[in-house]
C-alpha positions in Angstrom: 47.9 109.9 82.3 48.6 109.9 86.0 49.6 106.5 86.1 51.5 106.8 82.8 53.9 109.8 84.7 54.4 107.7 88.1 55.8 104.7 85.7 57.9 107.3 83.9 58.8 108.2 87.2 59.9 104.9 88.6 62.0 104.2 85.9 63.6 107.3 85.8 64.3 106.5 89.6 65.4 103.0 88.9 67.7 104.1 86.5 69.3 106.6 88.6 69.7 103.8 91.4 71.1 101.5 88.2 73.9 104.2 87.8 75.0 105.0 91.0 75.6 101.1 91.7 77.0 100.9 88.6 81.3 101.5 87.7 81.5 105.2 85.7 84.6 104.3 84.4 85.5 101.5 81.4 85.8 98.0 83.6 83.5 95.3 83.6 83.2 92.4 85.2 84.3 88.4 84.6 81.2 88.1 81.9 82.5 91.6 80.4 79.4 93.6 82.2 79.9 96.8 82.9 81.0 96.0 86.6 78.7 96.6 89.1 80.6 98.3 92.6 78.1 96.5 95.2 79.6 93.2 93.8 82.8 93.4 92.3 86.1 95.6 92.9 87.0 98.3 96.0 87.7 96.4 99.1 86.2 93.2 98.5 89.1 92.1 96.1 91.6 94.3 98.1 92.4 91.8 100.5 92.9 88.7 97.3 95.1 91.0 95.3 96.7 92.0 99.3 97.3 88.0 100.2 98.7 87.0 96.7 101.3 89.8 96.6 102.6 89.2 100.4 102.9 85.5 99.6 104.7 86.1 95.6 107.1 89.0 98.1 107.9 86.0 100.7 108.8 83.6 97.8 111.3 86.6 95.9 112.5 88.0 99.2 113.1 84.5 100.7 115.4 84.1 97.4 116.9 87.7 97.3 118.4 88.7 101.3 120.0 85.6 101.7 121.4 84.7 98.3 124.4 86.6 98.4 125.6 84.7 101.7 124.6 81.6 99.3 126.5 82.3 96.5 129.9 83.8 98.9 129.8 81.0 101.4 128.3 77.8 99.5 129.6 78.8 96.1 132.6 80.3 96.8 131.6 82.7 94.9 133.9 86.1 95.3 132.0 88.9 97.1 132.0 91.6 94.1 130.9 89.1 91.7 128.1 87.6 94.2 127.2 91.1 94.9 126.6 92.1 91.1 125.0 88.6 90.4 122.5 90.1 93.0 122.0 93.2 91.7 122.0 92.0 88.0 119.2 89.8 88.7 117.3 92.2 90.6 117.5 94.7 87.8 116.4 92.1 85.1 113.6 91.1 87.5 112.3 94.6 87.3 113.3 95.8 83.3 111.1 92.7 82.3 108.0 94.7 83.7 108.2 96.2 80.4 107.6 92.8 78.8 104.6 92.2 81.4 103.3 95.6 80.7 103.3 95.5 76.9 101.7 91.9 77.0 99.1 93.5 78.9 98.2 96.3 77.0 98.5 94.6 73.9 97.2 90.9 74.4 96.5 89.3 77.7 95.3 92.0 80.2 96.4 92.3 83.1 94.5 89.2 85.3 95.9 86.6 82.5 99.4 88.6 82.8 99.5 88.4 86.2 98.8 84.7 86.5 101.3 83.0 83.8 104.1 85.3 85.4 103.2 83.6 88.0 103.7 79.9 87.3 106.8 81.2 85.0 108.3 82.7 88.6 106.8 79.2 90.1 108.5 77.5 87.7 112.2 79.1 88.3 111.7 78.6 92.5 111.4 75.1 92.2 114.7 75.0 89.9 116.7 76.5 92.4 114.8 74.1 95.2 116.4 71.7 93.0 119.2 73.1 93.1 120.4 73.5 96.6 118.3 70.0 97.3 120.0 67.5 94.7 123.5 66.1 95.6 124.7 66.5 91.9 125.0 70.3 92.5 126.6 70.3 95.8 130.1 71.5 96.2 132.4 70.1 98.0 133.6 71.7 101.5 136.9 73.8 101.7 138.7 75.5 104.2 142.0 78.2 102.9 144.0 78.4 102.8 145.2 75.2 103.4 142.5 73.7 100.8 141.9 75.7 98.1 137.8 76.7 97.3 137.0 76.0 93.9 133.5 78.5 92.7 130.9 77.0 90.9 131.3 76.7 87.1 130.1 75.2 84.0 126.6 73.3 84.1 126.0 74.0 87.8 126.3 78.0 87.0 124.3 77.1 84.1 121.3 75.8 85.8 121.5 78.3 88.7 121.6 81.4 86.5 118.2 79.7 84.5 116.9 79.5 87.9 117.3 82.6 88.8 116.4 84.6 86.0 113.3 82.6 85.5 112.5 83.9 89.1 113.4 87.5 87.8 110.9 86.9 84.3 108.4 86.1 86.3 108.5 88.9 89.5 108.6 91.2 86.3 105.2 90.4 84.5 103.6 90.0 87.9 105.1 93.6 89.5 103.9 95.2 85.7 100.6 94.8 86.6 99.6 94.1 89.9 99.5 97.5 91.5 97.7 98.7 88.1 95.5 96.1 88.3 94.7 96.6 92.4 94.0 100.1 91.2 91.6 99.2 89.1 89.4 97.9 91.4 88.4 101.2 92.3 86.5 103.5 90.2 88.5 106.8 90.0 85.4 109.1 89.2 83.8 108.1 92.3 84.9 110.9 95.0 84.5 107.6 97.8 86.3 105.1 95.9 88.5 107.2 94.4 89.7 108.3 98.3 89.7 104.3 98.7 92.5 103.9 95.9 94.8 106.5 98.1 95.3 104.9 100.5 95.0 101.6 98.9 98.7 101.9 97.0 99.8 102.8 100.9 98.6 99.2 102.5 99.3 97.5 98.8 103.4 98.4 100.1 102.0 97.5 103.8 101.4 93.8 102.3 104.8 93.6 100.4 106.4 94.7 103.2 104.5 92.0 105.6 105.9 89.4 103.1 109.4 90.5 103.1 109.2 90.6 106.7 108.1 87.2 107.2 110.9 86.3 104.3 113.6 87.8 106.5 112.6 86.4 109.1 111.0 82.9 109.8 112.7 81.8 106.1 115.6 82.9 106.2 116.1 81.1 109.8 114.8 78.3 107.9 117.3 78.0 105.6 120.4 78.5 108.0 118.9 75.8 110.7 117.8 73.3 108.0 119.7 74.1 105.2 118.8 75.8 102.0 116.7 73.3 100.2 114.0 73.5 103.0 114.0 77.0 102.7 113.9 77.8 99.0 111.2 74.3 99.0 109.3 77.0 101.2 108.9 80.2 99.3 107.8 77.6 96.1 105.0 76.7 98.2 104.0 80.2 98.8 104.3 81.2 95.6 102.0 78.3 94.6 99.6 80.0 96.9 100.0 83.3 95.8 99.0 82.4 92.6 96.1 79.3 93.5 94.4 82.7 96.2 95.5 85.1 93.2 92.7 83.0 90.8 90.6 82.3 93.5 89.1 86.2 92.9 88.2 85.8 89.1 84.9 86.4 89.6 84.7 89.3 92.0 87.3 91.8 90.0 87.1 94.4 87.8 88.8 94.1 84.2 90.1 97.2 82.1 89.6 96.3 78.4 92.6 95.3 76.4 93.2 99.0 74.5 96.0 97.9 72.3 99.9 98.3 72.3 100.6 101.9 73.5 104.0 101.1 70.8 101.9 101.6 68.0 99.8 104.7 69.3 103.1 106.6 70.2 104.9 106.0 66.2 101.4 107.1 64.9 101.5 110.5 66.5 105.2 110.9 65.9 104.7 110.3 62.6 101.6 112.2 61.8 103.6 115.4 63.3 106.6 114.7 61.1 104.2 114.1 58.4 102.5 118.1 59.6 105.8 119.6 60.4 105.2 122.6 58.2 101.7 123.4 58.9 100.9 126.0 61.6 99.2 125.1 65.4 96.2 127.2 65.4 96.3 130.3 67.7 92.7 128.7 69.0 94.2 125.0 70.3 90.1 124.5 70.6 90.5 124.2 66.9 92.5 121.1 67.5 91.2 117.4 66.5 89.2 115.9 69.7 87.4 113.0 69.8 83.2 113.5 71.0 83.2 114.2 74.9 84.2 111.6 76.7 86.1 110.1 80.5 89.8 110.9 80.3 90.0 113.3 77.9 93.3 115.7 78.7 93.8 119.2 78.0 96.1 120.4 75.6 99.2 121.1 76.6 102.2 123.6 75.5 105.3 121.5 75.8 106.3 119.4 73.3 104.3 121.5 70.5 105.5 119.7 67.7 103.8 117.0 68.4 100.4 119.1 68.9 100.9 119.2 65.0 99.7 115.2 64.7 96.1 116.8 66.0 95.9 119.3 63.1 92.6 119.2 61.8 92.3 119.1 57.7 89.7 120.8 56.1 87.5 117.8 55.2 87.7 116.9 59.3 87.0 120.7 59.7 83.6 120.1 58.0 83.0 116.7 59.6 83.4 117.3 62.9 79.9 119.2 63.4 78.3 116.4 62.6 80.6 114.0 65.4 81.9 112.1 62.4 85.8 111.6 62.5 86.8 110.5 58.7 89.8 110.9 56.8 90.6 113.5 54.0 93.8 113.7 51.7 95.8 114.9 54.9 94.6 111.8 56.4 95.1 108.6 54.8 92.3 106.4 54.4 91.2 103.4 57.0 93.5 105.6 59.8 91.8 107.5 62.3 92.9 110.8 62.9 94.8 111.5 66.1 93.3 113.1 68.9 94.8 115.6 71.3 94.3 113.2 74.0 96.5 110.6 72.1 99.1 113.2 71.4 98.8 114.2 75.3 99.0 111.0 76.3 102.3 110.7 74.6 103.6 113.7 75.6 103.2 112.5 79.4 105.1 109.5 78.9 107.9 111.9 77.5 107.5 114.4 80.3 107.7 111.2 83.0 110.9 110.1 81.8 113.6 112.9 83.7 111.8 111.8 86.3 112.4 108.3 85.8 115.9 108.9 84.9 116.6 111.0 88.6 114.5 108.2 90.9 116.9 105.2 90.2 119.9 106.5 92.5 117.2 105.7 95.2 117.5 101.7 94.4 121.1 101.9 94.0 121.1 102.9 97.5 118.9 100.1 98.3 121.0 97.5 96.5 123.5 97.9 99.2 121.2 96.8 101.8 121.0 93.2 100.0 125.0 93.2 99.4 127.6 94.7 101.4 124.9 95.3 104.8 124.4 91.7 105.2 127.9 90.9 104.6 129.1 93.5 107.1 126.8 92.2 109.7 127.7 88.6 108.7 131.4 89.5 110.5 129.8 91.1 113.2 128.6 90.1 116.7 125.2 89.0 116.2 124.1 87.5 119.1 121.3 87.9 121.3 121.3 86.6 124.4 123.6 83.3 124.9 122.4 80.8 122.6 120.5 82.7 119.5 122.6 84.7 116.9 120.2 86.7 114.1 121.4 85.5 110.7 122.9 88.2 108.8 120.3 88.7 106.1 117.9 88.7 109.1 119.0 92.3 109.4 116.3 93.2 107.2 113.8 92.6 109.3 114.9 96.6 110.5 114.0 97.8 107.0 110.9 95.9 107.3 109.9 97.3 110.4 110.7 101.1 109.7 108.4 100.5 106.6 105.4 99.2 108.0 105.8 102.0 110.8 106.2 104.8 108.1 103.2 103.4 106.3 101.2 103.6 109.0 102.4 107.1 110.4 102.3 108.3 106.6 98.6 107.4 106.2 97.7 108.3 109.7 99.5 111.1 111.0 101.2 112.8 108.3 98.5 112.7 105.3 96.0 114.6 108.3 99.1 117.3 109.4 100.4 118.1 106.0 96.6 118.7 105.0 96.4 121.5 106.9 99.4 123.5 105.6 99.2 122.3 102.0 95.6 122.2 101.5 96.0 119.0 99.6 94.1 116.1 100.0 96.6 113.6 99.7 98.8 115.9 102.2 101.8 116.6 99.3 102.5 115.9 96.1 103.8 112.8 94.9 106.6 114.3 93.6 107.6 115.7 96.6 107.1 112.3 98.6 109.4 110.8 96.1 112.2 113.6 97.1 111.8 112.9 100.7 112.7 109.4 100.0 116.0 110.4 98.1 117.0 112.9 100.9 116.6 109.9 103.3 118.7 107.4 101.5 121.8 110.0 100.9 121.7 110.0 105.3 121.5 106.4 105.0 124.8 106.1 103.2 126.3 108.9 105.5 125.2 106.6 108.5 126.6 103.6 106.6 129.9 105.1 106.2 130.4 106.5 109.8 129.7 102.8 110.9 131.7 101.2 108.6 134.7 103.5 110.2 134.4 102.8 113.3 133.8 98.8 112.4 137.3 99.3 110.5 138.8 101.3 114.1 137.6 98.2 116.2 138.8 95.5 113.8 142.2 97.1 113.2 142.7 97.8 117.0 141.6 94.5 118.3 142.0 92.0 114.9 138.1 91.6 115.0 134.9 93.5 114.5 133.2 90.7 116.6 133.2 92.9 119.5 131.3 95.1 117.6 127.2 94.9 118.1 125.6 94.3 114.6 122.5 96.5 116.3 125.2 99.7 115.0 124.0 98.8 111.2 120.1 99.9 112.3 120.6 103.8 111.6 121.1 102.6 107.8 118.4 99.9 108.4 115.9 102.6 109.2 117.2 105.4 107.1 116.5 103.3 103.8 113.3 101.7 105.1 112.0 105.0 105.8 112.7 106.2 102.5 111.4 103.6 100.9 108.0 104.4 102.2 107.9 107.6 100.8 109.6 106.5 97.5 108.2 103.3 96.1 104.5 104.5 97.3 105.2 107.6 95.9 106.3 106.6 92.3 103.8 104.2 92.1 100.8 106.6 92.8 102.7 109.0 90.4 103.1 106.5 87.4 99.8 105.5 87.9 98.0 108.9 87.8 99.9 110.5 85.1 99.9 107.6 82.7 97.1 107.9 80.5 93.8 104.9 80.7 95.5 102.9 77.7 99.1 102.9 79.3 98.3 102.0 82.6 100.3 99.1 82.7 103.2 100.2 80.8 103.3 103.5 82.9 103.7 100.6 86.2 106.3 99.1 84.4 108.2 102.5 83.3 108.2 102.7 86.9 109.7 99.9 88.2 112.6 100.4 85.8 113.7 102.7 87.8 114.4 99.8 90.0 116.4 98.0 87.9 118.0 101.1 86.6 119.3 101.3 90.3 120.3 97.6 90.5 122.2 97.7 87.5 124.1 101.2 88.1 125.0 99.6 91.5 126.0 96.7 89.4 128.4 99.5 87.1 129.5 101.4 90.3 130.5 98.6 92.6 132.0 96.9 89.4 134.3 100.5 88.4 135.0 101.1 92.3 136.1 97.7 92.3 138.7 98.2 89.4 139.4 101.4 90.0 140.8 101.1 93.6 142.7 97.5 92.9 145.3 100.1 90.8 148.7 99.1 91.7 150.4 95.8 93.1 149.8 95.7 96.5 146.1 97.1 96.8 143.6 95.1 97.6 140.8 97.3 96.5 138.2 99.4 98.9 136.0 96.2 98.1 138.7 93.5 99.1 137.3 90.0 99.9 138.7 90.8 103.2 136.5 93.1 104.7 139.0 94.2 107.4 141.4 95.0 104.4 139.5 97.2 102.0 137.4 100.4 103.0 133.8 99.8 102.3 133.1 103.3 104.5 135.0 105.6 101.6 132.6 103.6 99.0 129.8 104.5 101.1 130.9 108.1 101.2 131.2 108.6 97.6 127.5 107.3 96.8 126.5 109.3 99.5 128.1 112.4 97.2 126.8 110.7 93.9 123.0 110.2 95.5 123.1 114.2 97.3 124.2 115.0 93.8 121.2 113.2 91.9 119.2 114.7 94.0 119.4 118.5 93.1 119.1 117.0 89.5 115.6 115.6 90.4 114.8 118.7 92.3 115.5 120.2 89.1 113.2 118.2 86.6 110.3 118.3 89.0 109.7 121.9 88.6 110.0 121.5 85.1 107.4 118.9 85.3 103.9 119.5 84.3 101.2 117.3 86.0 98.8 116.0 83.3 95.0 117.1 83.4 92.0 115.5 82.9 88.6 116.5 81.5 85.5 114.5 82.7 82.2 115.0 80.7 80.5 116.7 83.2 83.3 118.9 84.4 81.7 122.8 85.0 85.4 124.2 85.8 87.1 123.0 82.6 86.8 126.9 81.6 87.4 128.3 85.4 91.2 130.0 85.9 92.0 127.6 88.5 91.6 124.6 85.4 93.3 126.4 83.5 96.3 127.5 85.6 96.6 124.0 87.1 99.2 122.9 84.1 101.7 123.9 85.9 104.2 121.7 88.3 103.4 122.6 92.2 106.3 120.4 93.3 
């Protein structure tokens, strides 16, 4: 008997050691194992997913700083059409991550997402290699006024805009996913790892911003010393590599299954709900379908209540559900499974998520100037260092680089550790409220803009050039932007993340990054209505003339400045009418506590 109990005993042991080594949530690993954490996920792939994503940023960024100098001065391109063919394809590259993030859900998953994005975004950089390589696409040099410049046209435009918006398809499916799919190396109900994947989403940004620092940089040097096919040959090389190390980890990540298109679970509880409009929510929301106990279940919620309806129990569920059996009655058609309120929860979020989507965009509007009119201010600026080396005007970026990577740091150093003590938070403040710090900073930055614009304007208008004036004056809206950044892109990528529900993971990332191409194509709209707007009347030349000196890019600063201040009450607004989602674990003791249950409230 004794001997009997001491084997009971060891197994009871061993299996306790087989679950604490063991992920608690739904990945598995490349065999489809439930994945083990000593082998697979957490900081061991960290650093693959880290490398791919700085080597797929130096490729896009080594495209995106320096193309609007490409299309202006090798195109002859004019500068409000350059600038919205920037923006437009910046804002395509980011509303495909809805694409990416539905074929993940729905049929690839994320890893196999991930990779043919890749090679599609591969694929477009050596096109445009091609492109400013082969003679046959080459314009011929001009000089006005005395020899007209003639822009590209026809099949040249043709092959450069299928270059470019393959580049954009392909940054989309790859930025649907990856961030999701970093996160999902660490297993969220394990208090360690689950303090891992905080600050993980901080040095995931670190590594994007590494890349677009060495884009700005050594590549865009590159391609003004030894011309542009070098450098665009370049960043297809490293996006070879980003996808070759990318692959390199299949073995050693963790996989969330494939749970299906999120499309068809938000119709079904619209239209169960339509289908229940005239039945009654029970005054007892316990009474409510739920599936068995179970990770990620939500609470019930009271916005959106119609849609609690879809949850309705029938009576021949009523009598069912004792037993844990979930079949259909006359209220439920046959072969459908009933909804759940997690499901209808689930969908509520996404709802909830989407005035705050709707008042982060003016952030990347902001941004969009940094990639347009910044580098063509500092391109008529002094820009020399020393006597021999002048910084190439997309090079500028390097400053919004910088002030990244050094709020990163400071972020998940300094001010997590301060704010901890006053907010009583572990992640210092909200997400929400990290977002609106970025916002407040990129209204300065447009403030700062404008003020230097002016006295560029003074200088150029006293002494018939702004080459006397040092491009270093542009680093207030450098840093301003960079800053903000750092608070906003981390921030609504931890936010989208967290709120949307298990199944929606990807599709929350890429609800998120349309707020980026929101913002790139409202810049697109704004610069495009400024444009037309101020060029009333015969002899004006516009506040966006193609002579700098001759417009007055510092009042078009001033008014975003007044439309971003603006956007910002509005967000301020919709965050405390936002409710943060909540999530019940099996083993949860406080599900019933006051604190659980007062915590559906927004604490913006």
């Amino acid at each position: 008997m004794a001997a009997g109990g001491d084997k009971a005993a060891t197994m009871d042991i061993q299996k306790d050691d087989i679950e604490t080594w063991l992920v608690n949530n739904d990945t598995v690993d490349f065999q489809g194992r439930r994945a083990d954490k000593s082998r697979t996920g957490g900081w061991i792939t960290a650093p693959l997913i880290f490398g791919a994503e700085m080597c797929e940023r130096m490729s896009a960024f080594g495209i995106i700083y320096n193309l609007v100098t490409f299309l202006v001065g090798n195109l002859h391109l004019s500068r409000a059409y350059s600038a919205n063919m920037v923006t437009n394809m910046l804002g395509t590259s980011f509303v495909t991550c809805l694409l990416g993030g539905y074929v993940a859900d729905t049929w690839l998953g994320r890893f196999l997402t991930i990779s043919t994005f890749g090679v599609i975004q591969f694929l477009g950089l050596v096109l445009i290699t091609l492109f400013a390589s082969l003679p046959e696409f080459q314009l011929p040099h001009c000089n006005e006024p005395e020899d007209p410049c003639h822009a590209v046209h026809g099949f040249k435009l043709a092959v450069l805009y299928v270059a470019l918006y393959l580049i954009a398809l392909g940054t989309g499916g790859i930025k649907a996913c990856v961030s999701a799919f970093g996160a999902d190396q660490f297993d969220s109900h394990d208090p360690r790892e689950k303090k891992q994947m905080m600050s993980f989403f901080n040095w995931f940004f670190f590594s994007i911003s590494l890349g677009a620092l060495f884009a700005v940089t050594v590549l865009v040097y590159v391609q003004e010393k030894l011309g542009r096919g070098w450098g665009f040959g370049i960043t297809a090389s490293f996006m070879l590599l980003a996808v070759v190390g990318f692959l390199s980890g299949r073995r050693y990540y963790r996989y969330s299954p494939i749970k299906g298109s999120p499309m068809s679970q938000i119709y079904r509880v619209f239209a169960t709900a339509f289908r229940n409009h005239k039945l009654q929510i029970p005054a007892d929301v316990s009474q409510l379908h739920e599936a068995n106990p179970g990770y990620d279940r939500i609470r019930h919620s009271n916005q959106f209540l119609f849609l609690s309806k879809a949850a309705i129990k029938s009576s021949a569920s009523n009598e069912d559900d004792k037993f844990g059996d979930l079949k259909a009655s006359k209220d439920q058609p046959p072969n459908r499974p009933a909804i759940t309120v997690t499901e209808v929860e689930e969908v509520k979020v996404l709802i909830r998520v989407l005035p705050i989507l709707g008042t982060t965009f003016m952030f990347w509007t902001v941004y969009a100037q940094m990639t347009t009119f910044s580098v063509e201010q500092a391109l008529i600026m002094d820009r020399k260092i020393g006597r021999h080396f002048e910084i190439p005007p997309a090079s500028m970026a390097v400053f919004l680089q910088i002030s990244i990577m050094t709020m990163i740091v400071l972020y998940d150093r300094l001010f997590v550790r301060c704010a901890r003590h006053f907010t009583h938070k572990s992640q210092g403040i909200t997400t929400l409220q990290r977002i609106g710090v970025g916002l407040v900073l990129s209204t300065a930055a447009m403030i700062a803009a404008a003020l230097v614009e002016q006295k560029r304007l003074k200088v150029a208008r006293r002494v018939g050039t702004s080459k006397g004036m040092s491009v270093f004056w542009l680093l207030p809206q450098y840093f301003l932007v960079g800053a903000g950044e750092a608070f906003t892109y981390v921030g609504q990528l931890e936010f989208f993340y967290n709120e949307s529900p298990t199944s929606m993971r990807s599709m929350g990332t890429a609800i998120c990054l349309c707020t980026l191409s929101f913002g790139f194509y409202f810049s697109s709209i704004f610069v495009d209505g400024v444009d037309r707007f101020t060029q009333r009347g015969s002899a004006s030349k516009g506040w966006l003339a193609n002579d700098p000196d001759a417009g007055h890019l510092d009042y078009f600063y001033f008014l975003l400045a007044i439309v971003s201040l603006l956007n910002f009450f509005l967000y301020l607004l919709c965050s405390h009418w936002y409710n943060y989602r909540i999530k019940q674990d099996i083993d949860d003791e406080e599900d019933d506590s006051p604190a659980a249950k007062s915590s559906d409230s927004s604490d913006f």
